[in-house]
OpenMM code with the backbone's topology and positions (N, CA, C; nanometers):
from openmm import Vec3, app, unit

residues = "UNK UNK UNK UNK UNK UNK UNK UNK UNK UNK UNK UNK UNK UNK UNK UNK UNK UNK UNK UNK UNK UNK UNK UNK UNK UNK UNK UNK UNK UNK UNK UNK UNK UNK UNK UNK UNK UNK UNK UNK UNK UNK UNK UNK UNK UNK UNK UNK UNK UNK UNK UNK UNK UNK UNK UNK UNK UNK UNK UNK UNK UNK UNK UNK UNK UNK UNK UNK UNK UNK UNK UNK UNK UNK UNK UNK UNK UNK UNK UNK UNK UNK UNK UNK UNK UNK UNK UNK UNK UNK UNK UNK UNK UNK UNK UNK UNK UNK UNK UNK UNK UNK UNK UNK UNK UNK UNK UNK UNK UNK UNK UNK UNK UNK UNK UNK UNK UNK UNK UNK UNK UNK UNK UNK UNK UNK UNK UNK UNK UNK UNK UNK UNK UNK UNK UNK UNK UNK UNK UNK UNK UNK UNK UNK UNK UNK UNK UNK UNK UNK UNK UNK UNK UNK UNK UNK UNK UNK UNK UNK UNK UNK UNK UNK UNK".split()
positions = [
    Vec3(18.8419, 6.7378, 4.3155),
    Vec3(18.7491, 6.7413, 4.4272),
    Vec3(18.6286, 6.8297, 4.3948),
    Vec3(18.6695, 6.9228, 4.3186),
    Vec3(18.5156, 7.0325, 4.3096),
    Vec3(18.4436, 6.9958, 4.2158),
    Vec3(18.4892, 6.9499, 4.1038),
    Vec3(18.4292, 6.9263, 3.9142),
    Vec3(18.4310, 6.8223, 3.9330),
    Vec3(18.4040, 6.6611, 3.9843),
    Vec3(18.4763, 6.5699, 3.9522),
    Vec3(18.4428, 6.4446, 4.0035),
    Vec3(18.5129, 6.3763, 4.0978),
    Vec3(18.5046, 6.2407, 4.1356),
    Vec3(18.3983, 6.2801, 4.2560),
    Vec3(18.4298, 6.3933, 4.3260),
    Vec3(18.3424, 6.3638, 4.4838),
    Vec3(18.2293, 6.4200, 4.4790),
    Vec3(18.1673, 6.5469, 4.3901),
    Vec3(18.0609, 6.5826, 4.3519),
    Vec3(17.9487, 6.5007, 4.2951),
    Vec3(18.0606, 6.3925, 4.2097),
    Vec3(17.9788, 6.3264, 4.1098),
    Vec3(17.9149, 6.2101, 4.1464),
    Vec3(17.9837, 6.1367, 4.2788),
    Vec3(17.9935, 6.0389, 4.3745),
    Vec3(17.8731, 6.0822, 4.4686),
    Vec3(17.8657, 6.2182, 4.4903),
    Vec3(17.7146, 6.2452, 4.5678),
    Vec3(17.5988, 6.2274, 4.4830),
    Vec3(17.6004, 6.2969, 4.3508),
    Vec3(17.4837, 6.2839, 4.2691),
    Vec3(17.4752, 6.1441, 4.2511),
    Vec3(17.5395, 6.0164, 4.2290),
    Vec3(17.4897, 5.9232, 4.1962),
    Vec3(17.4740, 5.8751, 4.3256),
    Vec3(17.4848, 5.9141, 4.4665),
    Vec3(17.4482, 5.8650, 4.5521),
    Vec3(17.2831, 5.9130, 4.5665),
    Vec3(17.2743, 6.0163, 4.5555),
    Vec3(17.1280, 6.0398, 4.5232),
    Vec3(17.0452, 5.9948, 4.3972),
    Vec3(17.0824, 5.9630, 4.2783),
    Vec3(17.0146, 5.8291, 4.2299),
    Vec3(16.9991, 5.7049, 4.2670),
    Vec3(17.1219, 5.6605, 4.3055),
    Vec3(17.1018, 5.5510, 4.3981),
    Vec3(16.9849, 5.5555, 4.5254),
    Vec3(16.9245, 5.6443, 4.5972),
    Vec3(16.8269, 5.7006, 4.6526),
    Vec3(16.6677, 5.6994, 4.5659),
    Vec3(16.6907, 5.7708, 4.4788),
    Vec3(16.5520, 5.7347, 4.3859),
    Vec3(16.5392, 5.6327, 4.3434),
    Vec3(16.6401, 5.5326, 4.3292),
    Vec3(16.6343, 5.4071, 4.2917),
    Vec3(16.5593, 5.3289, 4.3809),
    Vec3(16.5906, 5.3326, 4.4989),
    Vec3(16.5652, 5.2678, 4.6199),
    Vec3(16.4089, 5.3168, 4.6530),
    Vec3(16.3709, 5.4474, 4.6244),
    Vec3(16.2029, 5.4848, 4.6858),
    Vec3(16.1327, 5.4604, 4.5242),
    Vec3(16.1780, 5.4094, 4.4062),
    Vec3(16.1011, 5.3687, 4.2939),
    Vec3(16.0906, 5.2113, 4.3552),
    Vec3(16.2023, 5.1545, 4.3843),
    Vec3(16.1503, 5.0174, 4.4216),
    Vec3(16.0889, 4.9856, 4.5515),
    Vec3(16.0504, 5.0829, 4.6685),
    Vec3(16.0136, 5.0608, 4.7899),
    Vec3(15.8707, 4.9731, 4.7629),
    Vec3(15.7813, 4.9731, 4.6472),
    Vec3(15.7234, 4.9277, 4.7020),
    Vec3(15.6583, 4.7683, 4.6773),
    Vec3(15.7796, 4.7366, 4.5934),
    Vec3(15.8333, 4.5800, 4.5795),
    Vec3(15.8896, 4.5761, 4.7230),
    Vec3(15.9098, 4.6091, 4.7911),
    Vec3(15.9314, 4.5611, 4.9081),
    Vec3(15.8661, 4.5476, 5.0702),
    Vec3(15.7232, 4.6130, 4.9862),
    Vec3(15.6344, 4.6274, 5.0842),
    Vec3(15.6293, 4.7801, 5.1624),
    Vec3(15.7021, 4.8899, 5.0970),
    Vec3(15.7107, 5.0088, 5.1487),
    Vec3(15.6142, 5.0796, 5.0941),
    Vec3(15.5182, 5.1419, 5.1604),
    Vec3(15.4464, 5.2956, 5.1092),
    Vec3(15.5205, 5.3997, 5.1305),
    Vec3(15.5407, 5.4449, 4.9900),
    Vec3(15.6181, 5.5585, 4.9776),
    Vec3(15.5494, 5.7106, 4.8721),
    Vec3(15.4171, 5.7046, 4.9314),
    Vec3(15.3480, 5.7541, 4.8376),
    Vec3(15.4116, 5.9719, 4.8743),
    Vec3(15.3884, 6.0378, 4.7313),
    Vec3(15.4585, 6.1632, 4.7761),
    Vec3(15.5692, 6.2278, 4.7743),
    Vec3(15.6589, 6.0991, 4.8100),
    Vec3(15.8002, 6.1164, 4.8107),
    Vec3(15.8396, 6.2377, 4.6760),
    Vec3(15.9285, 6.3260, 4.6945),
    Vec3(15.9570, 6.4233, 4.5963),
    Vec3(16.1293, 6.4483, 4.6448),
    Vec3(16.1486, 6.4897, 4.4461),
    Vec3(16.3300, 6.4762, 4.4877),
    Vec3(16.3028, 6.6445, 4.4747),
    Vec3(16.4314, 6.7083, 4.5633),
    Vec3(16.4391, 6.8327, 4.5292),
    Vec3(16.5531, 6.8412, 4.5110),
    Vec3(16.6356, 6.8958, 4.3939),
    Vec3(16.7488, 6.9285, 4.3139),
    Vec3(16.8503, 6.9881, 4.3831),
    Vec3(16.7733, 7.1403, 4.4693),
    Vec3(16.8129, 7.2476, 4.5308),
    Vec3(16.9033, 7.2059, 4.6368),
    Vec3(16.8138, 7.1193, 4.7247),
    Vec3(16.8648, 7.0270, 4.8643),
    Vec3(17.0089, 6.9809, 4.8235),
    Vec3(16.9983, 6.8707, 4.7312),
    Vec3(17.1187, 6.7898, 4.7219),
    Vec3(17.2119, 6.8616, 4.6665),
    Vec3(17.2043, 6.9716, 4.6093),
    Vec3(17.3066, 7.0345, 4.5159),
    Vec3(17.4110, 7.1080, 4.6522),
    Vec3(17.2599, 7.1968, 4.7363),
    Vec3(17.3055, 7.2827, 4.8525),
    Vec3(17.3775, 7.1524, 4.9401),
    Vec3(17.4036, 7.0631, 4.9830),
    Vec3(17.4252, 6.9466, 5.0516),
    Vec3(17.6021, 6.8866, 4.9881),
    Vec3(17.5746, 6.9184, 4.8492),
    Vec3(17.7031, 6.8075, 4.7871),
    Vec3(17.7936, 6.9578, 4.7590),
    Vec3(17.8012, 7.0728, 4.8244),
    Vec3(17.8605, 7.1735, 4.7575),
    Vec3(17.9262, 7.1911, 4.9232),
    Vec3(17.8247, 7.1501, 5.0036),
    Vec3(17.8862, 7.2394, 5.1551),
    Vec3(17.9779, 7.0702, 5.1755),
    Vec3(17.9443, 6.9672, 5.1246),
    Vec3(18.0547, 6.8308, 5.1744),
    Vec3(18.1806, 6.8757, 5.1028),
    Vec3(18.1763, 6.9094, 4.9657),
    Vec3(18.2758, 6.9881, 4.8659),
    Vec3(18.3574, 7.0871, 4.9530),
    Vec3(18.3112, 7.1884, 5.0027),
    Vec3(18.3871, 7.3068, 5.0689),
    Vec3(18.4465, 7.2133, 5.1950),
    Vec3(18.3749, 7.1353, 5.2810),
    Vec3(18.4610, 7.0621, 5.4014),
    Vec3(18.5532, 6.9756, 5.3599),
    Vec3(18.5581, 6.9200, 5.2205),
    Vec3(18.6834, 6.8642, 5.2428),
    Vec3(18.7693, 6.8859, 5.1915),
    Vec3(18.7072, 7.0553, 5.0865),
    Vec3(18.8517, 7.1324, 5.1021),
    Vec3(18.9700, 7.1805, 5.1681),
    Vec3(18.8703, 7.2082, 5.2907),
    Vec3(18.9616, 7.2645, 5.3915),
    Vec3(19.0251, 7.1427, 5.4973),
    Vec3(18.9209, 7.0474, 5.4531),
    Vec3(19.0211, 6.9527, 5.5287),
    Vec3(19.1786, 6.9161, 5.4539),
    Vec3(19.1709, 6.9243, 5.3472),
    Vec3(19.2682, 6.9180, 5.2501),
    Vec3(19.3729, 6.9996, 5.2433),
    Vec3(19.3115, 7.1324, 5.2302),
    Vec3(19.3953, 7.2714, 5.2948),
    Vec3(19.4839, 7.2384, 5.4374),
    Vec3(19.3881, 7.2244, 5.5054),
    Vec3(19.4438, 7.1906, 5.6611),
    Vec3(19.5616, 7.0835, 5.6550),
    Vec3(19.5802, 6.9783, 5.5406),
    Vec3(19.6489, 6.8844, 5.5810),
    Vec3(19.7948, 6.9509, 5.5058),
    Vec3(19.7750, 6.9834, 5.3925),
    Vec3(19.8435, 7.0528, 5.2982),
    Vec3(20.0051, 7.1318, 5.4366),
    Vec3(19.9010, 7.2329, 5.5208),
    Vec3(19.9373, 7.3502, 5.5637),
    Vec3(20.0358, 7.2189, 5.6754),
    Vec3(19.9471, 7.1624, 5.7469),
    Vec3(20.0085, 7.0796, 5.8415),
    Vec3(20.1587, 6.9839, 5.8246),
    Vec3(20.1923, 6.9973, 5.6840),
    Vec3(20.2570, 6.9038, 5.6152),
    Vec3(20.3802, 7.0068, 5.5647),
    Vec3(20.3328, 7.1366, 5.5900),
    Vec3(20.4342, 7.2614, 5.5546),
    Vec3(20.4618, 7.2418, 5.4102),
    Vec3(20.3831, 7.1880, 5.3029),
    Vec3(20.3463, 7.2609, 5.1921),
    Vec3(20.2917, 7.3448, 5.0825),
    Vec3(20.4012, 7.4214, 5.0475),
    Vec3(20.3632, 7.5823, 5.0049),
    Vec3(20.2774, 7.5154, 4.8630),
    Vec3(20.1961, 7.5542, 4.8207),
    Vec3(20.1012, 7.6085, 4.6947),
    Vec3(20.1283, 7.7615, 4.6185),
    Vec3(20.1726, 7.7250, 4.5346),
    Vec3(20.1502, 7.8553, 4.4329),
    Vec3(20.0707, 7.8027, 4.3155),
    Vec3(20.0414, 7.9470, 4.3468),
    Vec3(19.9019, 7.8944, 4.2223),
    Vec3(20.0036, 8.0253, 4.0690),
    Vec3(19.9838, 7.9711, 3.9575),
    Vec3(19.9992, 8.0825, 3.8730),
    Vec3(20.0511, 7.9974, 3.7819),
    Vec3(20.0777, 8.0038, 3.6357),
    Vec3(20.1725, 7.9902, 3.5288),
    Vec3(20.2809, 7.9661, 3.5523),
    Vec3(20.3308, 7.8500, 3.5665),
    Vec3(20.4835, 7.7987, 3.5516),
    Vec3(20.5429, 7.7022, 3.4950),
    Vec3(20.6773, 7.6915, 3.5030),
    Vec3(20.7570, 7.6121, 3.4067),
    Vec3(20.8733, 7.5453, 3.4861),
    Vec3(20.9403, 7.4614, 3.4278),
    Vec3(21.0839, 7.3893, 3.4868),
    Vec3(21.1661, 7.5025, 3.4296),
    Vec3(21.2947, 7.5267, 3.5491),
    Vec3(21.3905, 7.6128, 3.4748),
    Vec3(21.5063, 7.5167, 3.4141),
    Vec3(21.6389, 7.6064, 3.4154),
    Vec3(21.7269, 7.4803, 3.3287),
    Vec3(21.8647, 7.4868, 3.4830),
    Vec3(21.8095, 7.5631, 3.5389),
    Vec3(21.8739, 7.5867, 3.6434),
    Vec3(21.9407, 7.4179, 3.7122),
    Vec3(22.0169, 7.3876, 3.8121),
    Vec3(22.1038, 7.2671, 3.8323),
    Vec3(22.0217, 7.1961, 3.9319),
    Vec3(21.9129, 7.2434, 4.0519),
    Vec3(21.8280, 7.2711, 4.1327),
    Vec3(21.7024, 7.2387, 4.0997),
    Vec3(21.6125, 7.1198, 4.1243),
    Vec3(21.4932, 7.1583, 4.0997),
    Vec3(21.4216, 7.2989, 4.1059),
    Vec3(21.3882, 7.3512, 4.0165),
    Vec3(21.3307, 7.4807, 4.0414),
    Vec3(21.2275, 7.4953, 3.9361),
    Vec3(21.1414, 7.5736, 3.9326),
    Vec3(21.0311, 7.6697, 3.8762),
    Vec3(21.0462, 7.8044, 3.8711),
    Vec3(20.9496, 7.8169, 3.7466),
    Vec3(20.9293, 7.9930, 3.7381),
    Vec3(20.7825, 7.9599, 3.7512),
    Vec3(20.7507, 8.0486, 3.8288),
    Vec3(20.5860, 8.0937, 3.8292),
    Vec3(20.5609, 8.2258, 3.7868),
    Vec3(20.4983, 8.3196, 3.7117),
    Vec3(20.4335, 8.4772, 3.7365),
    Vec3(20.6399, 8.5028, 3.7303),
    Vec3(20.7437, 8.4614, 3.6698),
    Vec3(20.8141, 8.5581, 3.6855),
    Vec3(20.9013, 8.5107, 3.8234),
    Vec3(20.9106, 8.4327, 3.9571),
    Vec3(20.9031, 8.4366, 4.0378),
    Vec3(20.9441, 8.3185, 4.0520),
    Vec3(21.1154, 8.2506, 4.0843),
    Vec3(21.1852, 8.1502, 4.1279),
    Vec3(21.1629, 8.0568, 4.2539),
    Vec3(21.1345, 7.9397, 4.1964),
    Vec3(21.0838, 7.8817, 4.3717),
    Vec3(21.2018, 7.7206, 4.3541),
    Vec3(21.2894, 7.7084, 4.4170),
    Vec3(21.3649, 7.5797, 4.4213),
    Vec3(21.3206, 7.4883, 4.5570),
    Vec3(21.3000, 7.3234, 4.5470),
    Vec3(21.2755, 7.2622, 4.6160),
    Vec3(21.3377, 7.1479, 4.5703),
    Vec3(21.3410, 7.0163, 4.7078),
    Vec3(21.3541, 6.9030, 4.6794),
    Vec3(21.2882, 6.7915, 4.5647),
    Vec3(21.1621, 6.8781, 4.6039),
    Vec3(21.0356, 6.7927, 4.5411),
    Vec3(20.9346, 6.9190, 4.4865),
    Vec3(20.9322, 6.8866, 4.3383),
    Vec3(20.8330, 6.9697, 4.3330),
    Vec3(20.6921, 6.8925, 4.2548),
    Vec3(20.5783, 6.9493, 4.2556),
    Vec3(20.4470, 6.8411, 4.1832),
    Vec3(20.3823, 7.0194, 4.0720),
    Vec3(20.3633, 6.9758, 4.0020),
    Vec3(20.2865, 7.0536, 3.9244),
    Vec3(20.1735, 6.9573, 3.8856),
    Vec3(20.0600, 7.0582, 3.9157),
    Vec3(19.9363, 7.0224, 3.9037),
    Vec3(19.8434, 7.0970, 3.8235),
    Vec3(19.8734, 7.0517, 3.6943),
    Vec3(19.8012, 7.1316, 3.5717),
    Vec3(19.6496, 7.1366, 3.5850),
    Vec3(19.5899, 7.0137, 3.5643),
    Vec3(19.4470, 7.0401, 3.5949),
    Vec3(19.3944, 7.0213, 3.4011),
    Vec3(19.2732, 7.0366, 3.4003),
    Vec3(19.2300, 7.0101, 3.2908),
    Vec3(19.1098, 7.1093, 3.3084),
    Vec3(19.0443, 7.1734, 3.1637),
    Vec3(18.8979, 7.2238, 3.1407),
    Vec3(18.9035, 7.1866, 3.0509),
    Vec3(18.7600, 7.1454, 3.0209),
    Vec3(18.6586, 7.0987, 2.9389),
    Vec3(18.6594, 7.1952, 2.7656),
    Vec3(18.6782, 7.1749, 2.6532),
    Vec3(18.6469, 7.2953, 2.5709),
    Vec3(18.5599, 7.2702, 2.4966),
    Vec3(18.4373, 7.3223, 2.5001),
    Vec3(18.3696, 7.3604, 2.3597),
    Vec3(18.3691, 7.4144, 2.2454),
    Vec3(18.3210, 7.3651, 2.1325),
    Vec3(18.3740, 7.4075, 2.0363),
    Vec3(18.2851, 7.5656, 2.0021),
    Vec3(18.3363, 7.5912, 1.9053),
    Vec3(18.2932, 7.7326, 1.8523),
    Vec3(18.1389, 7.7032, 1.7749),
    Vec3(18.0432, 7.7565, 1.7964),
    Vec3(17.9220, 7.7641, 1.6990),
    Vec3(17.9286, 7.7414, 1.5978),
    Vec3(18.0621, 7.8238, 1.5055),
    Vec3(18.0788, 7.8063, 1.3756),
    Vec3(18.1515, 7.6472, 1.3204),
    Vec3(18.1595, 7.5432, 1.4006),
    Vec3(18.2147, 7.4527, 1.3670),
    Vec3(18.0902, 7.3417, 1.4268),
    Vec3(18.0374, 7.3311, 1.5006),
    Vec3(17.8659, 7.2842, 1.5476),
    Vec3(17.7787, 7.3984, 1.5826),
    Vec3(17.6869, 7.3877, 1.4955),
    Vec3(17.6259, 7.5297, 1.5217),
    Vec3(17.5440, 7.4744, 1.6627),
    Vec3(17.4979, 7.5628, 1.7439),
    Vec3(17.4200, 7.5684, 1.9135),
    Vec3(17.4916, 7.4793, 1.9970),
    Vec3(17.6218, 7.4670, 1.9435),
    Vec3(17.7329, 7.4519, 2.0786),
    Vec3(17.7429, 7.5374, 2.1690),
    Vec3(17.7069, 7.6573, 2.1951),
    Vec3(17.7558, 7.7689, 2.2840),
    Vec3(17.5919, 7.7250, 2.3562),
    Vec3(17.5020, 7.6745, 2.3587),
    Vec3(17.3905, 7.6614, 2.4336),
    Vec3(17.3936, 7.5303, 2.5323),
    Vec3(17.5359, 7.4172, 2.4599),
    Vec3(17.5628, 7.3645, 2.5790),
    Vec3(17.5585, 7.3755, 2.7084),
    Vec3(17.6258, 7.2804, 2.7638),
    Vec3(17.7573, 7.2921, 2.9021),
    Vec3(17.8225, 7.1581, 2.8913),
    Vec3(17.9927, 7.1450, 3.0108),
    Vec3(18.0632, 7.1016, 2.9475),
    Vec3(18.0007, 6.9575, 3.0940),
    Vec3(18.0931, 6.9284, 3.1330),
    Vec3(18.0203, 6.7980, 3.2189),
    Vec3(18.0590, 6.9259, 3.3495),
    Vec3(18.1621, 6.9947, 3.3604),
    Vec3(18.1849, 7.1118, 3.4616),
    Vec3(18.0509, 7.1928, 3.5021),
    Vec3(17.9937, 7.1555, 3.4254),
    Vec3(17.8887, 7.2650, 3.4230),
    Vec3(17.7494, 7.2110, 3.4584),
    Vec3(17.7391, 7.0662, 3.4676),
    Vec3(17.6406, 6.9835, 3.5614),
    Vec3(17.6044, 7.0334, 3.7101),
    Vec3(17.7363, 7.0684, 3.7931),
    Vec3(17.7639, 7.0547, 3.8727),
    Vec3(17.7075, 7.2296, 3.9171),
    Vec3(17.6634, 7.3201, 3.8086),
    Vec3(17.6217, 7.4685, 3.8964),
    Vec3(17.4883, 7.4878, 3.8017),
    Vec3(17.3949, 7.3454, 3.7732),
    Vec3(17.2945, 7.3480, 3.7425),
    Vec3(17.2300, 7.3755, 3.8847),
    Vec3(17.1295, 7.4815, 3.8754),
    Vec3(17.0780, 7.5200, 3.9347),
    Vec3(16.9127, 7.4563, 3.9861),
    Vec3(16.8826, 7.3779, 3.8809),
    Vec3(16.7786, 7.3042, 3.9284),
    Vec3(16.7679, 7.2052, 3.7828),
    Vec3(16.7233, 7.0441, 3.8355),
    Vec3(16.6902, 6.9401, 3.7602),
    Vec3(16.6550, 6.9633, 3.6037),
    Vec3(16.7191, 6.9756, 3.4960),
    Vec3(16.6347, 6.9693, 3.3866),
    Vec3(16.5442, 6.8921, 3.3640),
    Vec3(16.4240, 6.9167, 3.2879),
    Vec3(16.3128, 6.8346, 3.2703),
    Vec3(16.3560, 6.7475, 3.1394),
    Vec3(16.4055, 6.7677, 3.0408),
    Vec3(16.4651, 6.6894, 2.9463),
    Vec3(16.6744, 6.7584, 2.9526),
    Vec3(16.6976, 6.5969, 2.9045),
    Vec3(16.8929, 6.6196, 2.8879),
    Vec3(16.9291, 6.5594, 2.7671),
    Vec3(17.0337, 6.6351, 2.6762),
    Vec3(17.0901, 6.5246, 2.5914),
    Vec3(17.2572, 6.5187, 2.6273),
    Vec3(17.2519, 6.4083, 2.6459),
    Vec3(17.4544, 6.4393, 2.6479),
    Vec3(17.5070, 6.3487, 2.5834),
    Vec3(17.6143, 6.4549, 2.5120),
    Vec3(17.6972, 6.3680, 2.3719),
    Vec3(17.8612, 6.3269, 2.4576),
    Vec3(17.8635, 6.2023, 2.4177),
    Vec3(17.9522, 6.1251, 2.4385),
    Vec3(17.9421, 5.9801, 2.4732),
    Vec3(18.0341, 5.8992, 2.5007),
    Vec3(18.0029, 5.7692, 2.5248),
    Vec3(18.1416, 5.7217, 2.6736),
    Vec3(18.2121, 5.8280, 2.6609),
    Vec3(18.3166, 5.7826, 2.7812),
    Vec3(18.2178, 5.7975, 2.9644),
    Vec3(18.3143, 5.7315, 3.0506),
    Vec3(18.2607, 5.6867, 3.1848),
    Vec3(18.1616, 5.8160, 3.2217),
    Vec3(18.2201, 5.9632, 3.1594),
    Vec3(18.1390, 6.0522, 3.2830),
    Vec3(18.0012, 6.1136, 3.1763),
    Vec3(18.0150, 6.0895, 3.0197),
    Vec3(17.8535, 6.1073, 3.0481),
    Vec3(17.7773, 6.0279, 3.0571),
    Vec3(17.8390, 5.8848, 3.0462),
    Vec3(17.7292, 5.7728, 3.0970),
    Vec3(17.6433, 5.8072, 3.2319),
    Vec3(17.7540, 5.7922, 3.2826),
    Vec3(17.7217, 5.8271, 3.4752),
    Vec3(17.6455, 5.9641, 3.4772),
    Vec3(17.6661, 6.0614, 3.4205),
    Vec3(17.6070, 6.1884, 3.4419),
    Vec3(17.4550, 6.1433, 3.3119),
    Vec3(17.4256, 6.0784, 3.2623),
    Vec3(17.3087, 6.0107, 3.1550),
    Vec3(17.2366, 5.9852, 3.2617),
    Vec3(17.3084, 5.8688, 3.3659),
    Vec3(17.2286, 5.7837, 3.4289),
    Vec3(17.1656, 5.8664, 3.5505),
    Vec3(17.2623, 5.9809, 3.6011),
    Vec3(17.2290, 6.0338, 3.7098),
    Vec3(17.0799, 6.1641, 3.6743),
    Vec3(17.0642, 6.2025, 3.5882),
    Vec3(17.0198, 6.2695, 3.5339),
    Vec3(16.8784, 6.2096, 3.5222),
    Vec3(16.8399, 6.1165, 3.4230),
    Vec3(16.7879, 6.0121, 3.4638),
    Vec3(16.7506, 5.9357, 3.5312),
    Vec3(16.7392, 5.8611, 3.6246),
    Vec3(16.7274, 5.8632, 3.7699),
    Vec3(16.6381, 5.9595, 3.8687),
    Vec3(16.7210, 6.0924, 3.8803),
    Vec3(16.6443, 6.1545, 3.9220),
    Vec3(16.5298, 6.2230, 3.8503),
    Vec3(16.5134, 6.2127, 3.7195),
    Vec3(16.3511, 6.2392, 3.6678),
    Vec3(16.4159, 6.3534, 3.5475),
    Vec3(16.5132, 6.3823, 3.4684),
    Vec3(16.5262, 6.4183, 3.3751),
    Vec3(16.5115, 6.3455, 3.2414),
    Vec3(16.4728, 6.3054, 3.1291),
    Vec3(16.4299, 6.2180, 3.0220),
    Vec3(16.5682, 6.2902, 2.9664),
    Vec3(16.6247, 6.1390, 2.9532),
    Vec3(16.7489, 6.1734, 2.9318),
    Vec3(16.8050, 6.0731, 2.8088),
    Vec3(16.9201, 6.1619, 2.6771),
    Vec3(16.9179, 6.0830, 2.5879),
    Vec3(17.0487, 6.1035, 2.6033),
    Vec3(17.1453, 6.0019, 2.5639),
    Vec3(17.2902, 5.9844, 2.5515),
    Vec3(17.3099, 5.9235, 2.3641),
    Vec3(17.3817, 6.0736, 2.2891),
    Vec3(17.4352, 6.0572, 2.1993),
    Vec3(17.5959, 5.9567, 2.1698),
    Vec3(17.6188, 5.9464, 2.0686),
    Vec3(17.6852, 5.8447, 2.1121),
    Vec3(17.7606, 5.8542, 1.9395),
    Vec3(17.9218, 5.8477, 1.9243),
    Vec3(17.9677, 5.8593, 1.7715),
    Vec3(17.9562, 5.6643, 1.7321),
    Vec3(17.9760, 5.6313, 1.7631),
    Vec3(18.0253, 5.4497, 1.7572),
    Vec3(17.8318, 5.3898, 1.7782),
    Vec3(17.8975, 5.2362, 1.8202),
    Vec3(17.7680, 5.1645, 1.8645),
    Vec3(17.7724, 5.1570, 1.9573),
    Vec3(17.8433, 5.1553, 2.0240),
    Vec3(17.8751, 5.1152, 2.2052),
    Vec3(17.9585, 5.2269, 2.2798),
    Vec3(17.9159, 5.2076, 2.4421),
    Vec3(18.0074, 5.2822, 2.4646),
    Vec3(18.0988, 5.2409, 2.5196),
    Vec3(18.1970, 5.3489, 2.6118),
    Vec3(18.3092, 5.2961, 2.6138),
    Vec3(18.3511, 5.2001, 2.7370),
] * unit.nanometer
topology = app.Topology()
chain = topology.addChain("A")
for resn in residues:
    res = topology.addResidue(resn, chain)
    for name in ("N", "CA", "C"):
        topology.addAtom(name, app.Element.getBySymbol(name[0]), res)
């Protein structure tokens, strides 16, 4: 929800937007002026982000399931159970929800890798770059190519193969 599908689903909803006032005036629209501001939509797709956290939270709580957050494992115990932090939790049902981050590599293996960001890191750009390059060819830097693009960044998508994916 924060890095991901619903953040990313706003930004291309706001290309989809510049799309629409680049073609207004094939359609007989004066749209002279029109200006995107970065700040707006970012401040906009961060406060929809926090509401449907807590709507999420809220349902979570309503549903009387506990969350622990911390380092854990399956025990060998007879009981579904976990160790978290040290700290035994047995249930009917349990879900572990690992999660994923992004890694960059070390400088010394691509040098001005550390001047990156990862696709996580789109998302606390602080304002529109004027030029982008993003390396890859899978669904999210296409979409993050196109979104980028769109809204007025000159944007190049590296790519290892001929096609993407």
């Amino acid at each position: 929800v924060n890095v991901g599908c619903v953040p990313k689903k706003v930004m291309w909803n706001a290309a989809v937007h510049a799309e629409f006032v680049h073609d207004h005036a094939d359609y007989g629209f004066e749209t002279p002026g029109v200006k995107f501001n970065w700040r707006t939509i970012k401040e906009k797709r961060d406060a929809y982000v926090r509401r449907l956290n807590e709507i999420y939270e809220n349902n979570v709580k309503k549903a009387h399931i506990d969350i622990i957050r911390g380092y854990g494992k399956f025990t060998a115990d007879p009981e579904p159970t976990i160790e978290v932090d040290g700290k035994k939790y047995t249930a009917p049902h349990i879900l572990i929800a690992t999660g994923g981050r992004p890694a960059v590599p070390p400088d010394s293996e691509i040098p001005g890798a550390s001047l990156g960001i990862t696709s996580d890191g789109f998302f606390d750009l602080e304002e529109l770059p004027r030029r982008s390059v993003i390396v890859g060819a899978g669904y999210i830097a296409v979409e993050i190519a196109g979104i980028l693009s769109t809204l007025g960044s000159k944007s190049s998508l590296l790519i290892r193969r001929d096609k993407v994916v």
